[in-house]
Structures are given as C-alpha cells and as structure tokens.
C-alpha positions as CSV (number, residue, x, y, z in Angstrom):
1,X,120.3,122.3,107.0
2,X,123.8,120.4,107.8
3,X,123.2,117.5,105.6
4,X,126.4,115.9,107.0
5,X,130.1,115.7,108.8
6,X,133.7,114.6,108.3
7,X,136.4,114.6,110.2
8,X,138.0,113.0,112.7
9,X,136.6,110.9,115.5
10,X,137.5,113.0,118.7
11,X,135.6,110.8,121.0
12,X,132.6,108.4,121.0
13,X,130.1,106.4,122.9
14,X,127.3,104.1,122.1
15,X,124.9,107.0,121.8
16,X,126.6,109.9,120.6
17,X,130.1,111.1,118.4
18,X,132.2,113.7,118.6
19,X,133.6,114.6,115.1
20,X,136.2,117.2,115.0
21,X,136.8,119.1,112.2
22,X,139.0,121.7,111.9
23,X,138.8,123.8,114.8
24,X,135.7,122.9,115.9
25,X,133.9,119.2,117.7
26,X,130.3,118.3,116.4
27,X,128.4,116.2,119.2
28,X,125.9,114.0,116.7
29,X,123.4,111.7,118.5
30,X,123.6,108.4,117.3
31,X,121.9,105.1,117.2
32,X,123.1,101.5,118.9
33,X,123.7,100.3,115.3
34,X,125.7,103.3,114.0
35,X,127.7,103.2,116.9
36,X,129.3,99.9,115.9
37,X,129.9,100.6,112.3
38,X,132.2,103.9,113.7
39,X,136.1,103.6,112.9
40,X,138.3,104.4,115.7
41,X,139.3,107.4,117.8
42,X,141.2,109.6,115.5
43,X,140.1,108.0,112.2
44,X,138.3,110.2,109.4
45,X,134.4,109.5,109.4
46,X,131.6,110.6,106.9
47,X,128.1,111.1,108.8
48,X,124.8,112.0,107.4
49,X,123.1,114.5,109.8
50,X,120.0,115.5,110.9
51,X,119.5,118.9,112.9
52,X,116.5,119.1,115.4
53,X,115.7,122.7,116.2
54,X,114.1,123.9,119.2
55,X,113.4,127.6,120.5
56,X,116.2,127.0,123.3
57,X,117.7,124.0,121.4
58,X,119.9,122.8,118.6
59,X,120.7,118.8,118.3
60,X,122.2,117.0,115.7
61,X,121.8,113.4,115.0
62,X,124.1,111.5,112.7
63,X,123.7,108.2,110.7
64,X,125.9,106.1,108.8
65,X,123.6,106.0,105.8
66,X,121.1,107.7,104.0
67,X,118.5,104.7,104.5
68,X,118.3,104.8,108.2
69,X,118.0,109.1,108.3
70,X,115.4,108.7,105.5
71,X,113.4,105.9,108.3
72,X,114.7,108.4,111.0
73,X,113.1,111.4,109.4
74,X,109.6,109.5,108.5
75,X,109.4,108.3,112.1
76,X,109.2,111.9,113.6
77,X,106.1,112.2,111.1
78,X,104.3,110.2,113.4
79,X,102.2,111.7,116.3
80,X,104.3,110.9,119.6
81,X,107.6,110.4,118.3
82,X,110.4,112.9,119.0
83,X,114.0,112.3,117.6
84,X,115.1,110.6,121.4
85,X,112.3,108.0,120.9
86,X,113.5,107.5,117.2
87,X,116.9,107.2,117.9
88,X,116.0,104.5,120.5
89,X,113.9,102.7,118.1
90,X,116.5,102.4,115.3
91,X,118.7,101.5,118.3
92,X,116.5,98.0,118.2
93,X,115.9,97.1,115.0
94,X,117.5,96.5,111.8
95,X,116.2,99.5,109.0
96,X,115.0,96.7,106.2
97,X,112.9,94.7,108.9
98,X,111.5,98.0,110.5
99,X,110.4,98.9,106.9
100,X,109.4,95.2,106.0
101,X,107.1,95.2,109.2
102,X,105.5,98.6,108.5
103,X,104.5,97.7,105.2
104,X,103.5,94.2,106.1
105,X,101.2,96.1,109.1
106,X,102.9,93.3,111.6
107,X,101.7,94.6,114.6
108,X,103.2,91.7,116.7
109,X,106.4,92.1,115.5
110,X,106.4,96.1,115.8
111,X,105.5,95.2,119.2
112,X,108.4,93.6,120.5
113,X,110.7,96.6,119.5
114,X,111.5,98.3,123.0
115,X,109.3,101.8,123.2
116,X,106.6,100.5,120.8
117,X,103.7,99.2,122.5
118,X,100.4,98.0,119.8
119,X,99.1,101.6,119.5
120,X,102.0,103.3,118.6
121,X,102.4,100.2,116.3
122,X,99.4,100.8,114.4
123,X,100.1,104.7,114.8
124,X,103.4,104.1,113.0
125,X,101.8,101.8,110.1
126,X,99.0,104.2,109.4
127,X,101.2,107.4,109.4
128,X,104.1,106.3,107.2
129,X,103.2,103.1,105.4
130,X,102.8,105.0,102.1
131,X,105.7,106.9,102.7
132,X,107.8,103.5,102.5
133,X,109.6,102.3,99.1
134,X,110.4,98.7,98.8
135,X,111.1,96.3,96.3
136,X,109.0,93.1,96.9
137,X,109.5,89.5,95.2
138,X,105.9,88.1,94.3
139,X,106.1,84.6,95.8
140,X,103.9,83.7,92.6
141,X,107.2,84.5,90.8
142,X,109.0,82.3,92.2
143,X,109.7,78.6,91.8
144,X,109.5,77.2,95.4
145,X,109.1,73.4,94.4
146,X,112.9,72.8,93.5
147,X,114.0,74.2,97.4
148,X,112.8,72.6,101.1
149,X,113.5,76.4,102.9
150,X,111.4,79.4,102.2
151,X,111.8,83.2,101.5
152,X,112.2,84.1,104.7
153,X,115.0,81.9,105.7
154,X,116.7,83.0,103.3
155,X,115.8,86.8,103.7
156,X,116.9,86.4,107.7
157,X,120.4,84.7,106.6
158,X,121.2,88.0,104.3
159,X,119.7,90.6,106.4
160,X,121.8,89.6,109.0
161,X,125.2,89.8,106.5
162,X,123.5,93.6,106.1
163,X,122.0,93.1,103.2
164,X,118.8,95.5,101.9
165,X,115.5,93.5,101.1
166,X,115.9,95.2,98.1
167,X,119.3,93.7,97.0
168,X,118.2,90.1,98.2
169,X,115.0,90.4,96.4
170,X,116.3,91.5,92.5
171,X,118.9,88.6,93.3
172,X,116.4,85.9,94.4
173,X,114.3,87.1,90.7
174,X,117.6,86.9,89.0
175,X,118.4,82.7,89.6
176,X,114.9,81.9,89.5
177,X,114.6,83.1,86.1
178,X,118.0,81.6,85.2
179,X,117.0,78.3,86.6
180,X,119.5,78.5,89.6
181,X,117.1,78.6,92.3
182,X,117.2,75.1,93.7
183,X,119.1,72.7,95.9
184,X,120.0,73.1,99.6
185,X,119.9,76.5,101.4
186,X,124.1,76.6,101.6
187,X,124.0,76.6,97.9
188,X,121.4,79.0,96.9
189,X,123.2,81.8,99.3
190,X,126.4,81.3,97.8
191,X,124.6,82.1,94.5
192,X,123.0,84.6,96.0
193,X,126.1,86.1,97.2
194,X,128.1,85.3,94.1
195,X,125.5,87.7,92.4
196,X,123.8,90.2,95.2
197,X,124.9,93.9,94.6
C-alpha cells in the first residue's frame, strides 16, 4: 500500500492534487476540506494516501491527516459507500462532528449531510459506531452552575478554530478541576485556548 506523498504541488483543484515527485505526477482525490488546507502551486506537500484497487482501476485518494483517512477508511466498511460517496461526505462535514454524530446515533443531523438520507444514517451508525474512539467529558463531571453557556457552545466555538473533541474535552476537565471553569463564555475560551494542546 502507498501510505503517502511528498512533493511538489504540480497542479490542484477542489477535488483532486497533483503531486510531483521526482520524475513522476500523483493524481490523489481529495476532499472539499483538504483542498483548502493545500499550500500553493509549487510548494512541498505531505499527503496521507489511500489506494482503491479495482480489476481495470487504480485510484488514489489523499488526506491531510491521519484522522480523516482513518473516518475515510471506516466509511467504505459500510454497505453502499464507495470511496466517490466518501470523499463527497467528508467534503460536508467536519471529521470530529461526523464522529460525534455517529456515536451520539443523531440521525437528524447525519441527515442533513448531502448524500445521506435517514437509512444510510442508521446504516452508517450501526456499521461503524464501535469502530469510533473518542474522548467524552461526563457532564456529571463538570461544574455547570458557575457558567450561563453550555458544552456545546463552547464545543461549536473550538471545532470551528479546528480543534478535535478530544483536545477540547481533556481541556474543559483540566479548569473544572482547577476551579477555572466559570465566568462569561469569552473568558473560559481564552483559558481554554491558553491551555488546549
């Protein structure tokens, strides 16, 4: 298996890179999300990689990280999902709210990714659930009396910076035990931020 790439960025679109190295150009089939965390034309790129084989077919898909090939890879374990439709699905969603919804079994919100209609939804939970690691806060952990927000606004403020569920989570633990959990939102992300690793 090719387990990755580098080179040089010889050309690139939204859906696809081509890496040159040496004499030779890789076409790697990317993801919406990947696409915008590529340097520029002629700069020197790292890409995991994925490599579909077919009887008349060879495709390689590349990713940016470890964590969205690892989602990438468990998707195809479901019935009905080929690497296109995966691609297009990681092209929609963020990898840490894909994962939180799976494990969650959030239907609704699986839903409103494009390609995913309720039954491949379910199909997804119930095929790769299990498969899913994630670090979760208990909210009986944590002291929500001293705060007027809640988990998940905090959660949606991070995620959005690009931060894992699992970062956020060991940080949130970290000033509620150290008594730092409290005050207005503002203040308990910089905290969070002065801390999150």
């Amino acid at each position: 298996m090719i387990d990755s790439i580098s080179g040089k960025i010889f050309k690139k679109e939204p859906t696809s890179v081509y890496v040159q190295n040496g004499g030779i150009v890789f076409n790697l089939s990317i993801c919406l999300r990947d696409y915008e965390k590529l340097p520029s034309v002629g700069d020197n790129v790292f890409i995991y990689t994925y490599l579909n084989v077919k009887e008349n077919l060879m495709e390689l898909y590349g990713f940016m990280d470890l964590e969205r090939r690892s989602l990438f890879s468990n998707l195809l374990d479901v019935s009905g999902i080929g690497p296109r439709t995966a691609i297009n699905l990681l092209s929609n969603a963020s990898v840490s709210s894909f994962k939180d919804n799976i494990i969650s079994e959030d239907v609704k919100s699986l839903s409103l990714i494009p390609g995913i209609g309720p039954k491949t939804a379910k199909r997804i939970i119930l095929d790769i659930k299990e498969k899913l690691s994630t670090h979760i806060v208990s909210q009986n952990n944590i002291d929500s009396s001293k705060v007027d927000f809640s988990y998940e606004d905090i959660y949606t403020a991070l995620s959005s910076l690009g931060y894992k569920k699992s970062q956020i989570d060991k940080s949130i633990k970290k000033l509620n035990e150290e008594g730092f959990y409290k005050g207005d939102i503002e203040s308990v992300i910089k905290r969070i931020l002065a801390t999150i690793r």
